[in-house]
mmCIF file of the N, C-alpha and C atoms, coordinates in Angstrom:
data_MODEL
# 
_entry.id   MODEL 
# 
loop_
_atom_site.group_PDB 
_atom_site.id 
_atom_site.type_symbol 
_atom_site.label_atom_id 
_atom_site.label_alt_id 
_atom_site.label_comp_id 
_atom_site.label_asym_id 
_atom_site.label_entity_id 
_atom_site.label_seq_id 
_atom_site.pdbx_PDB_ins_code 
_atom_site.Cartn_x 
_atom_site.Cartn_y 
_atom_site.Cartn_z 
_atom_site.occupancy 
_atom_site.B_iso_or_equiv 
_atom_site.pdbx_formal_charge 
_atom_site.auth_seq_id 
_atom_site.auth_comp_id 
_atom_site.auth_asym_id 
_atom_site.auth_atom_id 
_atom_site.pdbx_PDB_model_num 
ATOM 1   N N  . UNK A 1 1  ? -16.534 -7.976  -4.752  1.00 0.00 ? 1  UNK A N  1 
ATOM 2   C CA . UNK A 1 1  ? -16.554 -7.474  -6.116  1.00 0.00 ? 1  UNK A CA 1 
ATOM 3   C C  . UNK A 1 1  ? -15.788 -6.157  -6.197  1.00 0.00 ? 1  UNK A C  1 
ATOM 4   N N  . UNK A 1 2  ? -15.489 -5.341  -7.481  1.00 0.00 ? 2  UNK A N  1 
ATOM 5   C CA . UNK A 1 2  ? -15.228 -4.737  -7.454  1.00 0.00 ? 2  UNK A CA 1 
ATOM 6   C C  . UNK A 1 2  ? -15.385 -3.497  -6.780  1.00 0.00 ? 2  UNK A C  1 
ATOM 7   N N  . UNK A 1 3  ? -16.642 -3.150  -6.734  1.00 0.00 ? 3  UNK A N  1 
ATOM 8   C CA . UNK A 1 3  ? -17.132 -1.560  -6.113  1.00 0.00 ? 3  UNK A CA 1 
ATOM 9   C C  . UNK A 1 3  ? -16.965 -1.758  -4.352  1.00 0.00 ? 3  UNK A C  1 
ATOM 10  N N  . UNK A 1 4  ? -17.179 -3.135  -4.111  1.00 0.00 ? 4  UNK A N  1 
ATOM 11  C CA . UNK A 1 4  ? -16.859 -2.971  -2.430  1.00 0.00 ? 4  UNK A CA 1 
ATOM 12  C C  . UNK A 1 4  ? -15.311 -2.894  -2.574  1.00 0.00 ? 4  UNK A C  1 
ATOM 13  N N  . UNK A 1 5  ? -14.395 -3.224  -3.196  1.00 0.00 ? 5  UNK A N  1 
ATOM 14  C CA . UNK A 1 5  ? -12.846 -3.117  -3.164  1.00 0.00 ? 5  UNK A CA 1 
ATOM 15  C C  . UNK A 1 5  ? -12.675 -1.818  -3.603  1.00 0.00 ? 5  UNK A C  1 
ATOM 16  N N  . UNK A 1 6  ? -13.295 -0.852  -4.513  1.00 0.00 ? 6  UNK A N  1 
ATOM 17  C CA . UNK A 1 6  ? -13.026 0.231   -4.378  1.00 0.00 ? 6  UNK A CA 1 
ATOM 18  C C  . UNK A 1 6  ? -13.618 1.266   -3.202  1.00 0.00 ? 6  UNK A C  1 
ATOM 19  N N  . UNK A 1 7  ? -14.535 0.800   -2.378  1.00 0.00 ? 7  UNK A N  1 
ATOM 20  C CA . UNK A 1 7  ? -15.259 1.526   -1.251  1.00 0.00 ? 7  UNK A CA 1 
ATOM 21  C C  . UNK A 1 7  ? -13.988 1.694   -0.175  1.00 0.00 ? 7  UNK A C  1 
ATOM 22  N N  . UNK A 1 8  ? -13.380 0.037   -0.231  1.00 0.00 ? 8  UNK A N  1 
ATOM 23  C CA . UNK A 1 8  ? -12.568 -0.281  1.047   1.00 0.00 ? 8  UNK A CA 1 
ATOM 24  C C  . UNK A 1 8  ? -11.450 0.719   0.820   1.00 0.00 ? 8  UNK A C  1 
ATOM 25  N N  . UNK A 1 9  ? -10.983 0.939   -0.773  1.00 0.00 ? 9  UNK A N  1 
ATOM 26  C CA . UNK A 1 9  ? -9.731  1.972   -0.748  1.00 0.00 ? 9  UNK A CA 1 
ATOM 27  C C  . UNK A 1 9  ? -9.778  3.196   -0.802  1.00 0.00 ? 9  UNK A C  1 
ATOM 28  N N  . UNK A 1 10 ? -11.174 3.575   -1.123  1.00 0.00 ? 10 UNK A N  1 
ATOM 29  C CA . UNK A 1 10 ? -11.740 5.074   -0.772  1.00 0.00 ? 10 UNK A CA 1 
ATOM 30  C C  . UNK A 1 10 ? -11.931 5.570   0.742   1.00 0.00 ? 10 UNK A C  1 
ATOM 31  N N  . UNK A 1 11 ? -12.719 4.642   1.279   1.00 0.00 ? 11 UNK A N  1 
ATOM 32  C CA . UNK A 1 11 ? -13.399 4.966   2.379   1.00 0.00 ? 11 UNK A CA 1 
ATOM 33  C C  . UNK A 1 11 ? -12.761 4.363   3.654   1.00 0.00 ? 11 UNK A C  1 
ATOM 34  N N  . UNK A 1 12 ? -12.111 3.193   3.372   1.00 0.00 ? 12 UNK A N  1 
ATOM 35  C CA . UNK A 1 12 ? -11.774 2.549   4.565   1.00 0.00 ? 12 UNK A CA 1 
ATOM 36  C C  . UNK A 1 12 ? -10.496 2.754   5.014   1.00 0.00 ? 12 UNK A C  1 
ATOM 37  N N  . UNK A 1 13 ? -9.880  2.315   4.112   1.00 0.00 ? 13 UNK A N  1 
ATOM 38  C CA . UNK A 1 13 ? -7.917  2.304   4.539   1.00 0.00 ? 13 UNK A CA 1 
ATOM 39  C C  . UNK A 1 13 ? -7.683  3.698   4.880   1.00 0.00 ? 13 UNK A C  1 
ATOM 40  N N  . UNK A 1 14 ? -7.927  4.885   4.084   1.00 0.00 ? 14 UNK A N  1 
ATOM 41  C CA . UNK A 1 14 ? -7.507  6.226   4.315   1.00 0.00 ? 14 UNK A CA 1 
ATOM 42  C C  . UNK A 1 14 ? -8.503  6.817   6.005   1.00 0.00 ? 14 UNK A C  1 
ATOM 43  N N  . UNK A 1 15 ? -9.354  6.042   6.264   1.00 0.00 ? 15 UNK A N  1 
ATOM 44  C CA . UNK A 1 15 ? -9.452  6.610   7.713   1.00 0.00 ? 15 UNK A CA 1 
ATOM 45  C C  . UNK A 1 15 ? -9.513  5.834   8.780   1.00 0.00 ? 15 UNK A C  1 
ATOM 46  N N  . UNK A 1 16 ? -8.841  4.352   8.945   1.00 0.00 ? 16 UNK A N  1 
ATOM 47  C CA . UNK A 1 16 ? -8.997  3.334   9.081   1.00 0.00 ? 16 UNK A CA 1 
ATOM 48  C C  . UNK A 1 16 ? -7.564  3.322   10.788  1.00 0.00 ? 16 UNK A C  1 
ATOM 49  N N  . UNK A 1 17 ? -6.938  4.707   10.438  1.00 0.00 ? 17 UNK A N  1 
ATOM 50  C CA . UNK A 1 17 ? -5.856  5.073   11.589  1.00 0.00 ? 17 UNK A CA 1 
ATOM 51  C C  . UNK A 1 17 ? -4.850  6.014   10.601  1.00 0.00 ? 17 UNK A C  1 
ATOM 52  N N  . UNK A 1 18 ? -4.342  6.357   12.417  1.00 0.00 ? 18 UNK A N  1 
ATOM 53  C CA . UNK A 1 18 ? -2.840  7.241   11.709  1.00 0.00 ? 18 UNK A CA 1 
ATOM 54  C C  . UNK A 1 18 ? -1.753  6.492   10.919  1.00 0.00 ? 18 UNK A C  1 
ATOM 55  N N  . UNK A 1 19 ? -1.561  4.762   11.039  1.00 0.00 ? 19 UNK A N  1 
ATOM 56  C CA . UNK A 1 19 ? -0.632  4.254   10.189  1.00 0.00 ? 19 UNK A CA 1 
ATOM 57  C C  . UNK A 1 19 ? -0.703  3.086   9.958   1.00 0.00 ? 19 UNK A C  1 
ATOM 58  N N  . UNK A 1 20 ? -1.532  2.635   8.964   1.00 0.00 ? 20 UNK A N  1 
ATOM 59  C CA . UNK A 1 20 ? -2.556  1.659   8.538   1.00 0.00 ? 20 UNK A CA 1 
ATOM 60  C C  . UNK A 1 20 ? -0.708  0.257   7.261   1.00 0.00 ? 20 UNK A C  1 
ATOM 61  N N  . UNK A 1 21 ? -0.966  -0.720  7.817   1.00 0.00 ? 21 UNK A N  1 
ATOM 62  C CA . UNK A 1 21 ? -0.369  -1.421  6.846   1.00 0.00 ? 21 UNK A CA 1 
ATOM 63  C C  . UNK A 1 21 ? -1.039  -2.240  6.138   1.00 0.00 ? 21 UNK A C  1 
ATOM 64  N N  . UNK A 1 22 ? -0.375  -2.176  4.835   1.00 0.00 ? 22 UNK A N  1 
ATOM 65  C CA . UNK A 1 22 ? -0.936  -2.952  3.584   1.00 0.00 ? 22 UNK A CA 1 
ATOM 66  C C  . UNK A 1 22 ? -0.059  -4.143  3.559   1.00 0.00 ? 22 UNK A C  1 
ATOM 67  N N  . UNK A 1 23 ? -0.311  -5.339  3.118   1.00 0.00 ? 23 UNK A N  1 
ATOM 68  C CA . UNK A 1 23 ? 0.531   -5.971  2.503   1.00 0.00 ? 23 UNK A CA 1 
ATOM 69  C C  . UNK A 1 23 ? 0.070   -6.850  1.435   1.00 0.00 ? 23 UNK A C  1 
ATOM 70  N N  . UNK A 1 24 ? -0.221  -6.139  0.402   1.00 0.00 ? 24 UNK A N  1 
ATOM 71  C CA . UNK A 1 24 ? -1.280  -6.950  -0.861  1.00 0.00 ? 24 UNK A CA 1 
ATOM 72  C C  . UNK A 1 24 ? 0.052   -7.624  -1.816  1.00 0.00 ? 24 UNK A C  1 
ATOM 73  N N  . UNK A 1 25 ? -0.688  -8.209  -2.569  1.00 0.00 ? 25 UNK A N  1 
ATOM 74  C CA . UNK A 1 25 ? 0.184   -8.850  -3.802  1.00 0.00 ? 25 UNK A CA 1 
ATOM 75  C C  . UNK A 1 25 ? -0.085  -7.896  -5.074  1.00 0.00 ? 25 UNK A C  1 
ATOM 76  N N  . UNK A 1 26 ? 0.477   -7.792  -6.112  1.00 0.00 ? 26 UNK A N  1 
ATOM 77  C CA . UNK A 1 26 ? -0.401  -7.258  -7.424  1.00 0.00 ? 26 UNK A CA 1 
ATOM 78  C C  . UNK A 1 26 ? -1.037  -7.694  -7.872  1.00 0.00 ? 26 UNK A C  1 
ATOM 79  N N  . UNK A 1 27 ? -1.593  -9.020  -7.705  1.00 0.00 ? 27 UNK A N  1 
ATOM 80  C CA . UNK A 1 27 ? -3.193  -9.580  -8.286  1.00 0.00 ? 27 UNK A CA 1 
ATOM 81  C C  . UNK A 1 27 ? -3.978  -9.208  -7.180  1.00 0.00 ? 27 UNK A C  1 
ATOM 82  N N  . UNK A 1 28 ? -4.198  -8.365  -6.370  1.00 0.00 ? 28 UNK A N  1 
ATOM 83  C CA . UNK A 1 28 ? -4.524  -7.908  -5.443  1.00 0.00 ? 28 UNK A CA 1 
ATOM 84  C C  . UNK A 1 28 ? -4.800  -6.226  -5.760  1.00 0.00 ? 28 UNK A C  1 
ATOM 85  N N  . UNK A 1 29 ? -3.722  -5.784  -5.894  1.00 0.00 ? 29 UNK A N  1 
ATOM 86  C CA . UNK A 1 29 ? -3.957  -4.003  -5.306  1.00 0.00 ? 29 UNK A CA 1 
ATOM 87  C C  . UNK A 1 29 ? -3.364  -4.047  -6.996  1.00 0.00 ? 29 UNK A C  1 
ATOM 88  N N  . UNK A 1 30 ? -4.327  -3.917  -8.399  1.00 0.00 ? 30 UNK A N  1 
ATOM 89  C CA . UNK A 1 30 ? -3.769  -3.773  -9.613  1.00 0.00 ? 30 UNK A CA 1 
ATOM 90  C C  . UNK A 1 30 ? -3.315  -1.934  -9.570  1.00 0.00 ? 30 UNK A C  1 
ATOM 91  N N  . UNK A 1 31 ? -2.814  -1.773  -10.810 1.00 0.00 ? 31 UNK A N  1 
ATOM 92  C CA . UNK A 1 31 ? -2.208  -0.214  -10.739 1.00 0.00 ? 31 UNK A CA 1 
ATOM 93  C C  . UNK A 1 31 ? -3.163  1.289   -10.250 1.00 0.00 ? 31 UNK A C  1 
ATOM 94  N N  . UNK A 1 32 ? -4.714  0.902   -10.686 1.00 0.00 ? 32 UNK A N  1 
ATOM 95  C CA . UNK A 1 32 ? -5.809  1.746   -10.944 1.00 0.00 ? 32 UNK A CA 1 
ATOM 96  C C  . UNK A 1 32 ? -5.780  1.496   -9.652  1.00 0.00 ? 32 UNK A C  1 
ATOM 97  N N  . UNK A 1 33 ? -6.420  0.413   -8.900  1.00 0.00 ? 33 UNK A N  1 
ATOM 98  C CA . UNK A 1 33 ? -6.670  0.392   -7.475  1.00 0.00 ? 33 UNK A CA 1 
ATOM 99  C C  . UNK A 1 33 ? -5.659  1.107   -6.456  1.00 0.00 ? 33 UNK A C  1 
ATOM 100 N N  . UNK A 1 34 ? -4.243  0.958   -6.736  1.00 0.00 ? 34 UNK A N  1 
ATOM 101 C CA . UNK A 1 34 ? -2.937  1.605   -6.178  1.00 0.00 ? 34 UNK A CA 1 
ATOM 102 C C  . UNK A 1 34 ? -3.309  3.123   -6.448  1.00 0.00 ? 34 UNK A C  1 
ATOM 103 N N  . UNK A 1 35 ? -3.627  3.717   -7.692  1.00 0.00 ? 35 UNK A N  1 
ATOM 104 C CA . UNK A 1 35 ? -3.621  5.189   -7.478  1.00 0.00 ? 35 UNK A CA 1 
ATOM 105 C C  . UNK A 1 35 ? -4.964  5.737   -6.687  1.00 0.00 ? 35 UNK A C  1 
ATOM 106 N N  . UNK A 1 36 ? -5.894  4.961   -6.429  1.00 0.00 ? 36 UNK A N  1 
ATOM 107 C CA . UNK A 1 36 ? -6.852  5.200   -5.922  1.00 0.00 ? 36 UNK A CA 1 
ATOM 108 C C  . UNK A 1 36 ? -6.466  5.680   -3.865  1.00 0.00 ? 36 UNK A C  1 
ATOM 109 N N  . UNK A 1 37 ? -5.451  4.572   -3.737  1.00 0.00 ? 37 UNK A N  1 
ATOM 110 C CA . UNK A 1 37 ? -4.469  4.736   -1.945  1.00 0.00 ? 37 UNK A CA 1 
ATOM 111 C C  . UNK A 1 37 ? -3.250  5.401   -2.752  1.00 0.00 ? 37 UNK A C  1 
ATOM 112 N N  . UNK A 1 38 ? -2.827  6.255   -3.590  1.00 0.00 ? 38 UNK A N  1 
ATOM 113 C CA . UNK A 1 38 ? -1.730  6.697   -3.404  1.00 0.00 ? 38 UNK A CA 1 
ATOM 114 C C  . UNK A 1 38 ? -1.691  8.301   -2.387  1.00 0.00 ? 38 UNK A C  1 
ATOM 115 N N  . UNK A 1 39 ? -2.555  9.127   -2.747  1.00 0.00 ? 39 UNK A N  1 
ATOM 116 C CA . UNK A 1 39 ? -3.183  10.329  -1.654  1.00 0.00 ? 39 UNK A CA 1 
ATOM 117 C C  . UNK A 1 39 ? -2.580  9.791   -0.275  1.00 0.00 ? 39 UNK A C  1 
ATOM 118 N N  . UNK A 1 40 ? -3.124  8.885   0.471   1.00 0.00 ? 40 UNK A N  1 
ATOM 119 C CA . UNK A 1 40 ? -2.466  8.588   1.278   1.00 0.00 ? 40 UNK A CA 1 
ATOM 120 C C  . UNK A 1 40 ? -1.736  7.612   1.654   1.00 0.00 ? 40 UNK A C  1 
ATOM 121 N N  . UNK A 1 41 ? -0.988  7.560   0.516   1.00 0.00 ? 41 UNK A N  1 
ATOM 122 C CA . UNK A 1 41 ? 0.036   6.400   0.813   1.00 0.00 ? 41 UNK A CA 1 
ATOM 123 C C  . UNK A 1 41 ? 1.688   7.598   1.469   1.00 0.00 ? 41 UNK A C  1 
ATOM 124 N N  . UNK A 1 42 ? 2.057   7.169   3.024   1.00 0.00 ? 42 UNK A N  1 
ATOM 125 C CA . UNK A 1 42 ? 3.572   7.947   2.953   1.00 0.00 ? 42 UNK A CA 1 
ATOM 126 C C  . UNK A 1 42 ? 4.881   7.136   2.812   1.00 0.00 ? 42 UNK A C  1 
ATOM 127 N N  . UNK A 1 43 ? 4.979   6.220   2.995   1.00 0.00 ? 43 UNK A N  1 
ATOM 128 C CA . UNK A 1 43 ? 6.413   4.754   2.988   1.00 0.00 ? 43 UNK A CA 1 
ATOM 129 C C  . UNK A 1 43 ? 5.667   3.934   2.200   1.00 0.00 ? 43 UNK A C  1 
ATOM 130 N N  . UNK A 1 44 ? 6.278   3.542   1.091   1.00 0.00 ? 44 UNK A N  1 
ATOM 131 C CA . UNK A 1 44 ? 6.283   1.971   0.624   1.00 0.00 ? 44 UNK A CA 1 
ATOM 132 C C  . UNK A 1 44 ? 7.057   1.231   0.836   1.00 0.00 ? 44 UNK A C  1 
ATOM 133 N N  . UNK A 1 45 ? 7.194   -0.100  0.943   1.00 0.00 ? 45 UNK A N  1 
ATOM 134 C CA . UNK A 1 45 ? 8.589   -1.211  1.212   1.00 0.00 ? 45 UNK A CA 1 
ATOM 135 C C  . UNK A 1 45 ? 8.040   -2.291  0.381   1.00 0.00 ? 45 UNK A C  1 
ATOM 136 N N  . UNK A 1 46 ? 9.158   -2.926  0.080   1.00 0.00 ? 46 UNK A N  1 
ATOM 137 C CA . UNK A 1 46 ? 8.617   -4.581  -0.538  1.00 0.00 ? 46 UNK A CA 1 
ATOM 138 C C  . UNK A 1 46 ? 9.406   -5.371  0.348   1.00 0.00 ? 46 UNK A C  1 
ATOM 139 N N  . UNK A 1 47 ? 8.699   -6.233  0.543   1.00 0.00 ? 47 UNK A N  1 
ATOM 140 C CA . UNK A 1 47 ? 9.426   -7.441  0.658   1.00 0.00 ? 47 UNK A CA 1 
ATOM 141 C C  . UNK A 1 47 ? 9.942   -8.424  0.074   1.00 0.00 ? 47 UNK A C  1 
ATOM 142 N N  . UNK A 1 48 ? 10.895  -8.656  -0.184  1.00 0.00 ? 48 UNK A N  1 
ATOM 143 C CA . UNK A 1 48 ? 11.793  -9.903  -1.515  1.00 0.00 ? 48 UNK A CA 1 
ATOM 144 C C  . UNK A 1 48 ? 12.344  -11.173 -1.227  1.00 0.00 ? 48 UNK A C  1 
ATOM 145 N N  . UNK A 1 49 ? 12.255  -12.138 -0.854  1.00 0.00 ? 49 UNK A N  1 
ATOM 146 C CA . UNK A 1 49 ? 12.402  -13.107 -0.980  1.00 0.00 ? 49 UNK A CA 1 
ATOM 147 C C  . UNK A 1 49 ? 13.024  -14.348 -1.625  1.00 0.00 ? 49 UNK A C  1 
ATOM 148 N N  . UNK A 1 50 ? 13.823  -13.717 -2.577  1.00 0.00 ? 50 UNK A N  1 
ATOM 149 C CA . UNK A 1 50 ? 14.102  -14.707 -3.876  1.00 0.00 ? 50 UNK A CA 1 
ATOM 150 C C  . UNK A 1 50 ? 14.744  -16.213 -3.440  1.00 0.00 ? 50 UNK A C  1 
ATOM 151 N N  . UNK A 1 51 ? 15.382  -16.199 -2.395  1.00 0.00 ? 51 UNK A N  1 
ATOM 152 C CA . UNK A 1 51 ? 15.789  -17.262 -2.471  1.00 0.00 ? 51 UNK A CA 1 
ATOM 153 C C  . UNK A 1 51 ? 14.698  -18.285 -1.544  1.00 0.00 ? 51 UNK A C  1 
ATOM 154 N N  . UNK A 1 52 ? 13.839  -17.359 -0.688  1.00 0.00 ? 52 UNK A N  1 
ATOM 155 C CA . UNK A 1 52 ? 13.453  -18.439 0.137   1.00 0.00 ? 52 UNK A CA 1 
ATOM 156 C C  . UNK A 1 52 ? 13.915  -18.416 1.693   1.00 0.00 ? 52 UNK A C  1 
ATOM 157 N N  . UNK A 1 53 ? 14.975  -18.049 2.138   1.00 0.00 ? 53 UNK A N  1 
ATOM 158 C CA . UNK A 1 53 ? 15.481  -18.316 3.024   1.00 0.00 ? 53 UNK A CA 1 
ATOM 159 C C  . UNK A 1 53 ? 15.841  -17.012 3.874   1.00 0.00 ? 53 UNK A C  1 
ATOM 160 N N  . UNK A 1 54 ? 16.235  -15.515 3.253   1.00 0.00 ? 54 UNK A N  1 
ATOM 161 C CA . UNK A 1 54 ? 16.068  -14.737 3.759   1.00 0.00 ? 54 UNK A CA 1 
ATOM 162 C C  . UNK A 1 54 ? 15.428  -13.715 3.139   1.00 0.00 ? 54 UNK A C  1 
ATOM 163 N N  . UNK A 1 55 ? 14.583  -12.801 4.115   1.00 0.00 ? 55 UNK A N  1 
ATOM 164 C CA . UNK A 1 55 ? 13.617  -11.343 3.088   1.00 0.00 ? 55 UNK A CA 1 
ATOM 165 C C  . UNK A 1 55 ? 14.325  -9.897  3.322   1.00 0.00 ? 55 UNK A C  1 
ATOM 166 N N  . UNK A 1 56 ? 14.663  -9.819  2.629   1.00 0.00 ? 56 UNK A N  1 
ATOM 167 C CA . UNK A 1 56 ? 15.304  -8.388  2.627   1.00 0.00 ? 56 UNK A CA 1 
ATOM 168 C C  . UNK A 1 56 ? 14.324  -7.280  2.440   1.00 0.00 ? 56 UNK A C  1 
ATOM 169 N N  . UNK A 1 57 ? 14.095  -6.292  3.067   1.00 0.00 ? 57 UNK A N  1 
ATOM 170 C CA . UNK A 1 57 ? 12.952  -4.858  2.779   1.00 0.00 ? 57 UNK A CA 1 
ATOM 171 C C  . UNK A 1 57 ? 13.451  -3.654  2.438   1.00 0.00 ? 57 UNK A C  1 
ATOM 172 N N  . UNK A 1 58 ? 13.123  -3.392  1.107   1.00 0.00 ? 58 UNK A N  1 
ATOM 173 C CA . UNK A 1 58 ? 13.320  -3.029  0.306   1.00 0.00 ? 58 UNK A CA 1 
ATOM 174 C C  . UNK A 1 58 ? 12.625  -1.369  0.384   1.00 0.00 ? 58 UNK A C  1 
ATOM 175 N N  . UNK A 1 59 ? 12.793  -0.828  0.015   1.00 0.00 ? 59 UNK A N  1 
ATOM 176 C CA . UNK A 1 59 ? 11.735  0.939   0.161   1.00 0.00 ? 59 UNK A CA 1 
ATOM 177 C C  . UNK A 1 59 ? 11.833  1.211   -1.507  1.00 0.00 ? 59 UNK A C  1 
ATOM 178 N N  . UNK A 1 60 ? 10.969  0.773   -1.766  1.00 0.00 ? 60 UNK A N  1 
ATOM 179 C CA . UNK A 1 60 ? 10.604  0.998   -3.429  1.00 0.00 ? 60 UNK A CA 1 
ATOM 180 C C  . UNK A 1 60 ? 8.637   0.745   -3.854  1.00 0.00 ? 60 UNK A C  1 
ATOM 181 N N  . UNK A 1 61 ? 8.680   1.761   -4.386  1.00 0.00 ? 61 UNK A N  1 
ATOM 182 C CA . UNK A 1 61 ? 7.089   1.302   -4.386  1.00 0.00 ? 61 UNK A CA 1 
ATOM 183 C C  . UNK A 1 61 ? 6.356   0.284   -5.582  1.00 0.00 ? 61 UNK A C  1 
ATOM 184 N N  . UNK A 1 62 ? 5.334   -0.297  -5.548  1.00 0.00 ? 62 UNK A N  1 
ATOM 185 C CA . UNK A 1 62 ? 4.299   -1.597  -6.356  1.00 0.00 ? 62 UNK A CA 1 
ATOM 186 C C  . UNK A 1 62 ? 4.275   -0.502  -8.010  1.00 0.00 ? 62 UNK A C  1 
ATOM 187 N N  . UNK A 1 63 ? 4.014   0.062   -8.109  1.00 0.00 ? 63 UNK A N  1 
ATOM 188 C CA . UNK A 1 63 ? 3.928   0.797   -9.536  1.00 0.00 ? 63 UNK A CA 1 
ATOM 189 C C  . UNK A 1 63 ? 4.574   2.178   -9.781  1.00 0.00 ? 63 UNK A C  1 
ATOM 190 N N  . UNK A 1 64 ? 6.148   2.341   -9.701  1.00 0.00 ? 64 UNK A N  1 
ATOM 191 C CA . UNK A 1 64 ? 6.779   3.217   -10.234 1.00 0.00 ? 64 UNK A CA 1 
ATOM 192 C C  . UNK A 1 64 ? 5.984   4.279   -11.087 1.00 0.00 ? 64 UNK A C  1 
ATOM 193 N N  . UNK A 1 65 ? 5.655   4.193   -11.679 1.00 0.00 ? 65 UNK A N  1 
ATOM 194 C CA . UNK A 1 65 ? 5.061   4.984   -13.093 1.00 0.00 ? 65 UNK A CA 1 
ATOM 195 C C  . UNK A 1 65 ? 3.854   5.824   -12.713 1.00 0.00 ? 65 UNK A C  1 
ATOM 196 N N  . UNK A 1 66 ? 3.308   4.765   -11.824 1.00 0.00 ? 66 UNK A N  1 
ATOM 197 C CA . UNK A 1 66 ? 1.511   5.457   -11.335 1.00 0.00 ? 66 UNK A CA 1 
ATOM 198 C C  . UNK A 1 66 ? 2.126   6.801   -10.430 1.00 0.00 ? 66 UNK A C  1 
ATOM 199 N N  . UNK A 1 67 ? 3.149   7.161   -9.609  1.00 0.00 ? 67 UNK A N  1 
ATOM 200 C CA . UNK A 1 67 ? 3.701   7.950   -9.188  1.00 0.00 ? 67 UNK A CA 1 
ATOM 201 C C  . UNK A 1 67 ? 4.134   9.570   -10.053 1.00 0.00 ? 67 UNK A C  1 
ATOM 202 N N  . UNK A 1 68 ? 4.166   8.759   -10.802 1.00 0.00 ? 68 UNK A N  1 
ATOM 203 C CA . UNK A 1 68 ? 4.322   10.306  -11.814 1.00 0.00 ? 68 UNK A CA 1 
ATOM 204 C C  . UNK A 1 68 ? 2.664   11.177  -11.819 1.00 0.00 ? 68 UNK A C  1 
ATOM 205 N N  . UNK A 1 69 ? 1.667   11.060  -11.416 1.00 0.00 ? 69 UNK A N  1 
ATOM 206 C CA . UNK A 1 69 ? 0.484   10.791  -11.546 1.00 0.00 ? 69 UNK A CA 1 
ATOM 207 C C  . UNK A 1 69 ? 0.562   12.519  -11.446 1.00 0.00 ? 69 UNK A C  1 
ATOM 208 N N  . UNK A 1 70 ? -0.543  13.436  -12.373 1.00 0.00 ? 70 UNK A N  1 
ATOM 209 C CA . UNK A 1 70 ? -0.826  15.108  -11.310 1.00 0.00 ? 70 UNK A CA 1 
ATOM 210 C C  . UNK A 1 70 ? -1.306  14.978  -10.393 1.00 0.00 ? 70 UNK A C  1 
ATOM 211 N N  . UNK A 1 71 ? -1.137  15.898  -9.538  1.00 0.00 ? 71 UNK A N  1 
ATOM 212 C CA . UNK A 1 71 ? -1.635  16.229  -8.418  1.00 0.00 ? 71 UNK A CA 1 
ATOM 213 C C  . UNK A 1 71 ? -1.138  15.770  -7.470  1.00 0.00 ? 71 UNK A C  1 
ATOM 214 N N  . UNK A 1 72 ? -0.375  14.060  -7.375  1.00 0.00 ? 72 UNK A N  1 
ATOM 215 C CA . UNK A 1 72 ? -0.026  13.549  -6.858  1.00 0.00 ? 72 UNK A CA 1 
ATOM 216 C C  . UNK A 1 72 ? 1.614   14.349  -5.555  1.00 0.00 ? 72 UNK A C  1 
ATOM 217 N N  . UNK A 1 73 ? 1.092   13.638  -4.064  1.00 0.00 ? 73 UNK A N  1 
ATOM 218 C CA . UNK A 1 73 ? 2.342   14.321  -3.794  1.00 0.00 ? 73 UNK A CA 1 
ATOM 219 C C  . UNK A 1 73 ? 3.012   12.960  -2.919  1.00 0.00 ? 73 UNK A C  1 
ATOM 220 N N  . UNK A 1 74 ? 3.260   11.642  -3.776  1.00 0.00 ? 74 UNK A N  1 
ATOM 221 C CA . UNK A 1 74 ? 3.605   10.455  -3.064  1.00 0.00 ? 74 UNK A CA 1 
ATOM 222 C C  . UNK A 1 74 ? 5.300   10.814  -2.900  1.00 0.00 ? 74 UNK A C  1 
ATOM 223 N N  . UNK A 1 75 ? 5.959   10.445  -1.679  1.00 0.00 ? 75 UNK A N  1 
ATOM 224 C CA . UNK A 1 75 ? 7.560   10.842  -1.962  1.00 0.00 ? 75 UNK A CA 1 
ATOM 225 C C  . UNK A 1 75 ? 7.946   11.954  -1.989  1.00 0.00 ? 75 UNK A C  1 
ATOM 226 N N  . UNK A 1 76 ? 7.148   13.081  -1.798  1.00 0.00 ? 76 UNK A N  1 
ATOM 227 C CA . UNK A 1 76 ? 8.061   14.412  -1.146  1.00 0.00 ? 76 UNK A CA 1 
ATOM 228 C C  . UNK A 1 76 ? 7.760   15.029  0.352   1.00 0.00 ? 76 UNK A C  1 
# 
């Protein structure tokens, strides 16, 4: 449910190691849940796929916008 998925991004991922990987979908990690791991989020990448056949990785992060966030220091 919800409150254990927000425990896991409070409590778990941020002390979980020195360099913990994610690889959620966005019906997965929605925008609110993302700013909740952005504190310690340091690299984002996507992975892209379009054709199927090869994945190119990409360094762009799941919600552009949530980045503008105060306080926030994702990307410097």
């Amino acid at each position: 449910d919800r409150q254990n998925q927000e425990n896991l991004l409070i409590n778990f991922y941020p002390k979980a190691g020195e360099q913990v990987i994610v690889l959620p979908t966005d019906s997965e990690l929605d925008q609110e849940k993302y700013r909740l791991l952005l504190p310690h989020i340091g690299a984002e990448f996507q992975l892209a796929n379009a054709t199927g056949e090869c994945t190119e990785i990409l360094q762009a992060s799941m919600y552009p916008a949530a980045q503008g966030t105060e306080g926030q220091s994702h990307g410097e």
